[in-house]
N, C-alpha and C positions, 0 to 999 in steps of 0.2 A: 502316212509318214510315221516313221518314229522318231523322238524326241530323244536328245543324249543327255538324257538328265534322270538321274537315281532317286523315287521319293521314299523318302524314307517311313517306315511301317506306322512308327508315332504319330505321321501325319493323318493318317485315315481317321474320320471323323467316329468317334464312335456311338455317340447318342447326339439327340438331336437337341439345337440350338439351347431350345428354351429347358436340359435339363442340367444343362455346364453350367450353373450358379445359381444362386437367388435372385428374382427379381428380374430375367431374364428372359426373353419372348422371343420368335422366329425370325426377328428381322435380328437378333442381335450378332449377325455373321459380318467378316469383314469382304471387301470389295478389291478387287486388281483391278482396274480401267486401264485398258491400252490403246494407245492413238499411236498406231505405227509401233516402230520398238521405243515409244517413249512411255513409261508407266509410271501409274502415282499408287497410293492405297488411300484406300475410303472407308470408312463404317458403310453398311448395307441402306443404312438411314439415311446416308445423303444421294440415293439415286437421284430424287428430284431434283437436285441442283444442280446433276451432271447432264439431264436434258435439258430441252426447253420445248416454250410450245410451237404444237405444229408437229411435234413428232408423235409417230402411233409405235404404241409397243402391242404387238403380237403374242397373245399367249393363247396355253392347249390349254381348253377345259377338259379333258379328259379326265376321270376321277378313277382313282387308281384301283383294285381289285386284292381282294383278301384271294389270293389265287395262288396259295399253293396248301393242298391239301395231302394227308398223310396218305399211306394205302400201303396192301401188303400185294407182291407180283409172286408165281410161282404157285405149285400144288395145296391144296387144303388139305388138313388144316396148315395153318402157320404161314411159310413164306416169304420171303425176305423183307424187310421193310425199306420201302420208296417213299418219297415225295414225291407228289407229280404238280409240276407247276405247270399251271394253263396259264396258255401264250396268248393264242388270238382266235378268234372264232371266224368258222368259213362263211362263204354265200349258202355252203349243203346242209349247215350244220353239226357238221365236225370242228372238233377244238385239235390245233396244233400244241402240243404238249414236250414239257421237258422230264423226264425223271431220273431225277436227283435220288445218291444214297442218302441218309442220315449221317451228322456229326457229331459226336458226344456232346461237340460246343453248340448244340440247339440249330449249326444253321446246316449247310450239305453239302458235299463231294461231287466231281463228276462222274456219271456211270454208261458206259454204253447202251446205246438206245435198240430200241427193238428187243426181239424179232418179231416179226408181222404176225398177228393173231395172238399174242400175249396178253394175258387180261390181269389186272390190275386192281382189287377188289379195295374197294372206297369204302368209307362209313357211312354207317345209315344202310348197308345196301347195294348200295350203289357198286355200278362194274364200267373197266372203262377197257375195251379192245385197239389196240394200237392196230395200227390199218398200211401205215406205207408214209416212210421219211418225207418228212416238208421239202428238202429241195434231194435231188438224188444225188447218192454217194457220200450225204452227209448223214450220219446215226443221231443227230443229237437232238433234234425236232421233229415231232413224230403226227402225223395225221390221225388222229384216234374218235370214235364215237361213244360217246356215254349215256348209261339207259337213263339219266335223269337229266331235270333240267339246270343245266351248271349255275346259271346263276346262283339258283337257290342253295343248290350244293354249295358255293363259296359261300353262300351269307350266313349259313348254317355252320359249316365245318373249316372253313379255309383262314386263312391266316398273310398276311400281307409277307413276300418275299423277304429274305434275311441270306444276306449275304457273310461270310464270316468274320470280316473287318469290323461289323457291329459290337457291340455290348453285350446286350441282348433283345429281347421280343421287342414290337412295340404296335400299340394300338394301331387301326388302321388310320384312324384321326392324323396320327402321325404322317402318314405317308400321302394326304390330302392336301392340295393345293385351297389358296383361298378361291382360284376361279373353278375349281371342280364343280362339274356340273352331272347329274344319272344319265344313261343314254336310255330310252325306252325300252331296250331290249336286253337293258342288261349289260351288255360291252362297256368294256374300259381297258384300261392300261394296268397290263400285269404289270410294270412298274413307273413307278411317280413320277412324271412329267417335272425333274426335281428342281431345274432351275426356278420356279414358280412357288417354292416354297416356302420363303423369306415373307416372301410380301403379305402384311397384313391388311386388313380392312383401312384403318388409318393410312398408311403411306396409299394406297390406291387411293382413299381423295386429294392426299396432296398432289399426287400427279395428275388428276386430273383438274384441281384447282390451279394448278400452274398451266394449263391448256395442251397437255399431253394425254393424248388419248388410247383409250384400251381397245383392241379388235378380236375381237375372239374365233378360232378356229378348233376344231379338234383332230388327233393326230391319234389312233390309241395302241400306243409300245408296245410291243410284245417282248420277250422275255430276253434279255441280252446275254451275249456269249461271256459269261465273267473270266473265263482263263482263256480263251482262244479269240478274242477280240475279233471277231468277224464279222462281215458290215451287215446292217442291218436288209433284214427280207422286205418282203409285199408288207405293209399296215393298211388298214382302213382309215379314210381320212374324210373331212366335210371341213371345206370351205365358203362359209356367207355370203352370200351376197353383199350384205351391209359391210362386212369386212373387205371383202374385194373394194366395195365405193372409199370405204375409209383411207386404203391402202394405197389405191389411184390417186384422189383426192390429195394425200400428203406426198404422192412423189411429184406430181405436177404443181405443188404450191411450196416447193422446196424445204420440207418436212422429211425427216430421215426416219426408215422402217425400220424398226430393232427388235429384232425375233429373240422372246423370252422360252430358251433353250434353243437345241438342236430338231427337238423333234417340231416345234412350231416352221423354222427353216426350212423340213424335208417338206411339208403340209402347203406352206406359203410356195415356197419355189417350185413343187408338182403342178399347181393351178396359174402358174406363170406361164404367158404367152414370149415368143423369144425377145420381143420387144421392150417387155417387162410389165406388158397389162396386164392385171390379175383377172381371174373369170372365177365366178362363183362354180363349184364345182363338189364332188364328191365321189367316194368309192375307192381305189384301191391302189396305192403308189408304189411302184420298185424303185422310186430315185434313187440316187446314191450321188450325195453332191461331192464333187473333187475340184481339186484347182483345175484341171482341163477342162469339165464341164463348166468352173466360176456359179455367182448367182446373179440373179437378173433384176431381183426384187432387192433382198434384204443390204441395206447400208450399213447395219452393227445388230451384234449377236450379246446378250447376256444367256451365260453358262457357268455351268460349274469348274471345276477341276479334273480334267481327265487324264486316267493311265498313260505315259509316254509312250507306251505301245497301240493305244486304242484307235478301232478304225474312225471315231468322230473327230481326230484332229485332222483328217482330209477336208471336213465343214470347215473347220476352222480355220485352216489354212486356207480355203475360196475365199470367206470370209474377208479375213485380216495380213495373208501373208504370211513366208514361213519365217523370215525374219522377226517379225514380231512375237508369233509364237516361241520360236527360240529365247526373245527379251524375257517377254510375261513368264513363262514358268521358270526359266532360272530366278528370276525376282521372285518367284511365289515360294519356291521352296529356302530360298535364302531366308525369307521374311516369316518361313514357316505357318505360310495359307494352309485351311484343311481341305481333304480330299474328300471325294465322292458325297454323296446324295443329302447326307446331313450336314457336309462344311459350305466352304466359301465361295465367292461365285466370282467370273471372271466379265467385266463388262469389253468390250472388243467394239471399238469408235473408229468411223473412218477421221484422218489425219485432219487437222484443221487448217485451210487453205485462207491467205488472206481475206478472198472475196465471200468466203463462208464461216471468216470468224465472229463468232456471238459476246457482244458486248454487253 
């Protein structure tokens, strides 16, 4: 769906929470809660007291990736200069790869992808052969094999994604949730699993000193279409066991499941039975939730702010309704909430019915 609402460029967040003032930390963002098309605004701080216990909130420990590294594509010496931001890693081990031209303003452009057999000359050494488009017909994600081992490539040379609405660079620290977790092999999410951002160490015991409980899943993004908003591919995903029981557990003892982002959503509802039983599970999802598919699991969604043209308001709309979404972002930009990865987050609550309202 699109949304007929204009945000205006001021709104994009440009550095993160804790660097807009003195004395300022990652929760200091503000909150839209919607319950149907009724909205209120909140500090980030009072999430606890907009649950209660018995609910489980769902979040991606996926720990995000310094995953884009420089390179030059084209004859030696010299060559054009590229960034090639790695997406996702295969079962073959091939990295799906985007590259991006250079910006004056430090972040990138889009560039036509390919052609097959293009190589890509990385630092340190390193070479990368682009091999055949992620999905066919589309140029812009590329199937490629690299002579080294990428991780180490990123930890060495790569640099956390930056998109242009930024400021400037920023540590990877930055772009780390507090539930990031390493995967053994290195994988994660070329970009920050962002709704999960805010929450520090402290608000995580308050919620779970109020009986609201954390379920961990991973989900790990790969590289989103920034100008062509197109729905997201196959990701790699692992869902718990323990999380599955927690997730059961709260919807049969009248406990509401609230997936922290979108990508916890695609992860939680791939491992969903159609009945709504969760099964521990893992490996490789193409969902793509919409209001005609609906979800089976999740009761309320906290996210951020996204583009009125982007394919994740189709989550959102299963979610919450397109009436609602229509409420909440006209209220957001009215109120002047920020947008994308380092602003505000939108919490999305099913309606409160009398026999389920909390006293």
């Amino acid at each position: 769906m699109a949304l007929a609402v204009r945000v205006p460029a001021e709104l994009s967040a440009r550095v993160p929470a804790e660097q807009r003032g003195p004395g300022r930390g990652r929760d200091d963002v503000r909150l839209l809660v919607s319950r149907g098309e009724a909205v209120s605004h909140h500090s980030f701080r009072e999430l606890p007291s907009l649950l209660r216990a018995g609910d489980v909130l769902v979040v991606n420990t996926s720990a995000t990736l310094a995953a884009a590294v420089s390179g030059r594509v084209g004859p030696e010496p010299g060559g054009a200069p590229v960034v090639v931001h790695f997406s996702t890693r295969g079962d073959d081990g091939r990295w799906a790869v985007e590259l991006r031209t250079p910006d004056p303003s430090g972040s990138t452009r889009p560039r036509g992808g390919g052609p097959a057999g293009a190589v890509v000359r990385l630092p340190g050494g390193a070479r990368l052969v682009l091999a055949e488009p992620l999905v066919p017909g589309s140029g812009r994600l590329w199937w490629a094999r690299v002579s080294v081992d990428v991780p180490g490539l990123l930890g060495r040379y790569g640099r956390p994604i930056r998109y242009g609405y930024t400021e400037r660079d920023q540590p990877l620290s930055a772009y780390r949730t507090v539930f990031a977790r390493p995967s053994p092999d290195g994988s994660g999410s070329a970009e920050m699993p962002s709704a999960g951002r805010p929450f520090t160490a402290r608000l995580v015991a308050e919620l779970v000193d109020r009986g609201v409980r954390i379920a961990p899943l991973s989900l790990h993004t790969g590289v989103s279409s920034a100008e062509a908003h197109e729905p997201p591919y196959p990701e790699r995903f692992e869902v718990p066991a323990a999380t599955a029981s927690l997730v059961n557990a709260a919807r049969s003892g009248g406990g509401r499941v609230i997936a922290v982002g979108t990508t916890a959503v695609r992860a939680l509802e791939s491992a969903a039975e159609p009945g709504g039983t969760v099964r521990a599970g893992a490996g490789w999802t193409d969902l793509v939730v919409t209001p005609a598919r609906g979800v089976r699991v999740v009761d309320g969604l906290l996210t951020g702010l996204h583009e009125p043209e982007a394919s994740h308001l189709l989550m959102l709309e299963a979610v919450a309704g397109r009436p609602a979404l229509r409420s909440a972002y006209a209220a957001a930009v009215q109120a002047r909430y920020l947008w994308h990865e380092f602003g505000d987050l939108h919490l999305l609550l099913p309606e409160e019915t009398p026999h389920r309202a909390h006293c």
